[in-house]
PAZAPA-4460 file (N, C-alpha, C; in steps of 0.05 Angstrom, whole numbers, plus 32768, in hexadecimal, padded with zeros to 4 digits):
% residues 93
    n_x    n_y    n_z   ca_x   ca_y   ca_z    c_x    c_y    c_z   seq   type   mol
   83B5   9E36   78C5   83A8   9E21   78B6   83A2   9E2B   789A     1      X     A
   83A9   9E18   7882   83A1   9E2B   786A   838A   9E1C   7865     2      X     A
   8379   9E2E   7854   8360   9E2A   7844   836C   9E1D   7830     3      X     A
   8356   9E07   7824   835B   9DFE   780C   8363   9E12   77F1     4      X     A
   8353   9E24   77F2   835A   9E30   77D5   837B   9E43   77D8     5      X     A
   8383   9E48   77F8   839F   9E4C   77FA   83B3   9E3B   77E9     6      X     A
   83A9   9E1C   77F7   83BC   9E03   77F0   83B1   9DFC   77C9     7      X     A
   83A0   9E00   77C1   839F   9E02   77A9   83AE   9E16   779B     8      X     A
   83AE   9E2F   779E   83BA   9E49   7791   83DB   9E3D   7797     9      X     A
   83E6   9E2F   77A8   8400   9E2E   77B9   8406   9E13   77A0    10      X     A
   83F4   9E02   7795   83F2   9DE4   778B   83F6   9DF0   776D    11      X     A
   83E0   9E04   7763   83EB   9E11   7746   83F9   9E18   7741    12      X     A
   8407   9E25   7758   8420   9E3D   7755   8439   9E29   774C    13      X     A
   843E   9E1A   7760   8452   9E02   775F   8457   9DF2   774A    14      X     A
   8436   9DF3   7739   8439   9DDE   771F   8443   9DF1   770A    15      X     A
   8438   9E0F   7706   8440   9E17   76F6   845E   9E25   76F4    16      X     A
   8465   9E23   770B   8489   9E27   7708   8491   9E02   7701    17      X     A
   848B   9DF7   7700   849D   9DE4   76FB   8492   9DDC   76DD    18      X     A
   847C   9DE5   76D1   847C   9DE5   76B7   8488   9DF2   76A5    19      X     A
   848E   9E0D   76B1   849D   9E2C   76A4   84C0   9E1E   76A9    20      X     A
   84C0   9E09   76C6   84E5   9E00   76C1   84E3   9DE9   76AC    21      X     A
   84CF   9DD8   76A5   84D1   9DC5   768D   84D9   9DD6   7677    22      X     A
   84C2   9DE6   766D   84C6   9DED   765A   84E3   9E03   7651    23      X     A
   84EE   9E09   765E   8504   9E17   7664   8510   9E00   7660    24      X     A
   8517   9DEB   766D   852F   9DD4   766B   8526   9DCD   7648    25      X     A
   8513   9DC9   763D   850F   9DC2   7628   851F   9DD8   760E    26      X     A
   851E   9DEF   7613   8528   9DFD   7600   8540   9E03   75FF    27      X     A
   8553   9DFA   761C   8569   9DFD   7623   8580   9DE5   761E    28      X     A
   8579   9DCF   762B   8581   9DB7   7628   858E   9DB1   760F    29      X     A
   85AF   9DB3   760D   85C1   9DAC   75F5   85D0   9D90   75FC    30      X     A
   85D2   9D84   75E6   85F0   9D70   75E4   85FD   9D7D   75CC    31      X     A
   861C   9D71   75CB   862E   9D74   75BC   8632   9D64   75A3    32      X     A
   8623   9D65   758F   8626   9D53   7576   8645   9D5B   7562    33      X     A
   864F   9D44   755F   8669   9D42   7554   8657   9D34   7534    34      X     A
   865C   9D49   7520   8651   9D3B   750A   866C   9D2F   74F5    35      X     A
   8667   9D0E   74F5   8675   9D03   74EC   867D   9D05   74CD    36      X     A
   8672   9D18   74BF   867C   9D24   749F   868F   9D34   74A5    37      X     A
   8683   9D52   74AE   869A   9D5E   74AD   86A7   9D6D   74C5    38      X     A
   869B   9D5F   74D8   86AD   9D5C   74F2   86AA   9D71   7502    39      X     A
   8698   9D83   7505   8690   9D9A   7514   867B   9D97   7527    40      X     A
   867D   9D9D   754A   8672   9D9C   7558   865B   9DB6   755B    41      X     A
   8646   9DA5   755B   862C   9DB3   7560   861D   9DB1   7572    42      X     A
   8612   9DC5   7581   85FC   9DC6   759C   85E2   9DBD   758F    43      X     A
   85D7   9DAA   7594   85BF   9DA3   7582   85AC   9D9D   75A4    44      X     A
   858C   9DA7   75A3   8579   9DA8   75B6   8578   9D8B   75B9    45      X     A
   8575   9D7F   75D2   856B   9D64   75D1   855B   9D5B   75C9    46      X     A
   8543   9D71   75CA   8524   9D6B   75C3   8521   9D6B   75AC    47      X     A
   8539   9D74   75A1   8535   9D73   7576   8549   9D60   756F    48      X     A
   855B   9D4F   7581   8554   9D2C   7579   8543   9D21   7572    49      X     A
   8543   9D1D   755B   8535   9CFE   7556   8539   9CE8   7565    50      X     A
   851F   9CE1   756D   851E   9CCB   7583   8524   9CB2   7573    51      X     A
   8531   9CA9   757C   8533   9C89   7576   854B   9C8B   7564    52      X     A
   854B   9C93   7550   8565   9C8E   753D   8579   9CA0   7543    53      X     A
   8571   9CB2   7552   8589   9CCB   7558   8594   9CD4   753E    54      X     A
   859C   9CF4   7540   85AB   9D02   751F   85C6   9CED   751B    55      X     A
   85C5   9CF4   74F9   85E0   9CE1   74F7   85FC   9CF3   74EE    56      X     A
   85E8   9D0C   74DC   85F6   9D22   74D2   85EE   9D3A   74E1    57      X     A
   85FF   9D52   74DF   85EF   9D66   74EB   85E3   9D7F   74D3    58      X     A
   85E4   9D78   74B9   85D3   9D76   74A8   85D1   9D71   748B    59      X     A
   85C2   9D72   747A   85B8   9D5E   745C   85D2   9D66   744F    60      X     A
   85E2   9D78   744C   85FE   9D7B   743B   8604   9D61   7442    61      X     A
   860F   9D60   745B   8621   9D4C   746E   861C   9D33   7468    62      X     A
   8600   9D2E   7465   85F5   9D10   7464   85F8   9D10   7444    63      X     A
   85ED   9D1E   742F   85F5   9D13   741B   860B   9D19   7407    64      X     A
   8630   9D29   741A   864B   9D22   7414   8647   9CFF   741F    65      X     A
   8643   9CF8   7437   8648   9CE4   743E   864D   9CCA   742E    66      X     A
   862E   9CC8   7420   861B   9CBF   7413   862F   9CB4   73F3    67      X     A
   8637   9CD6   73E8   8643   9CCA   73D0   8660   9CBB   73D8    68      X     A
   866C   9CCA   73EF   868B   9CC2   73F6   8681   9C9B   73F7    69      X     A
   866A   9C95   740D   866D   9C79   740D   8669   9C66   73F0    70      X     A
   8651   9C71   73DF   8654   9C6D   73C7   866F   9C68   73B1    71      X     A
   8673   9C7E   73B3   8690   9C7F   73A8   86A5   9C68   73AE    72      X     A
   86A5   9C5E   73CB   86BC   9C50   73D7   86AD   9C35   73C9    73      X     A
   8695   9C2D   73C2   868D   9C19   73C3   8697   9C15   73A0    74      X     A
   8697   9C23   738E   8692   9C2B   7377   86BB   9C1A   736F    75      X     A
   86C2   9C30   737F   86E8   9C31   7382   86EE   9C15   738C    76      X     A
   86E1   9C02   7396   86E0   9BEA   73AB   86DA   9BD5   7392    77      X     A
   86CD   9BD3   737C   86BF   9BC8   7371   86D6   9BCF   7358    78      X     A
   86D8   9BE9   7355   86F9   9BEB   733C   8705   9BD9   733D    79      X     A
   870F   9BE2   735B   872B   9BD1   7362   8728   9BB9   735E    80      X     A
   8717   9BA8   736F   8710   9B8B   7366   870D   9B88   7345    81      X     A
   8703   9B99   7338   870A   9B90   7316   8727   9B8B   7315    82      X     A
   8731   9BA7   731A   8755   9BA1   7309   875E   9B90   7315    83      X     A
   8759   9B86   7331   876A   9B72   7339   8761   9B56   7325    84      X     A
   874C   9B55   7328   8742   9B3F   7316   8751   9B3D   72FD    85      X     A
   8753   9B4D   72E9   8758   9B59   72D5   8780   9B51   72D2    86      X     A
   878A   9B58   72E5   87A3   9B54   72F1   87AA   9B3B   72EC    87      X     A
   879A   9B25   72F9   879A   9B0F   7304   8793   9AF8   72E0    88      X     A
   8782   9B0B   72DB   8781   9B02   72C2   8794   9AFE   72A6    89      X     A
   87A4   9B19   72AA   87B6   9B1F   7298   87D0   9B0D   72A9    90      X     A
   87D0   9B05   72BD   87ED   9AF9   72C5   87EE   9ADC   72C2    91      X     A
   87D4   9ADA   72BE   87D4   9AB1   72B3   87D2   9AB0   7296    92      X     A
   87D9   9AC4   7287   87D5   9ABD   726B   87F6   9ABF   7260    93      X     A
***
């Protein structure tokens, strides 16, 4: 028959291995981030996700090449639509 303070010591023991395996899964725990700039797979911690929005880059270079490249396209997008205009103009005169 055990004594309570047996089944207590037996109740701590139990909790603190399964706190020492949390915290172990916490520092261990990887996914595979594919960063969409410049295309290199990275082991990034789960726990250093950002919750809710998740990474988008795997870091500030990455996000702000991104940043000017979409700029740029918008910039090149807005040319084009001039000369065509411009085109369009010069062919009815």
């Amino acid at each position: 028959m055990k004594t309570y303070e047996q089944a207590k010591k037996e109740y701590e023991e139990e909790i603190a291995k399964t706190l020492a395996h949390v915290k172990h899964i916490k520092k261990t725990k990887t996914f595979d981030f594919l960063c969409p700039q410049c295309k290199k797979v990275k082991k990034i911690l789960v726990k250093r996700a950002k919750l809710g929005v998740g990474i988008k880059y795997c870091h500030a270079n990455c996000r702000a090449i991104a940043h000017r490249d979409r700029k740029k396209a918008e910039i090149d997008n807005i040319i084009q639509g001039l000369k065509d205009r411009i085109e369009e103009l010069e062919s009815k005169q």
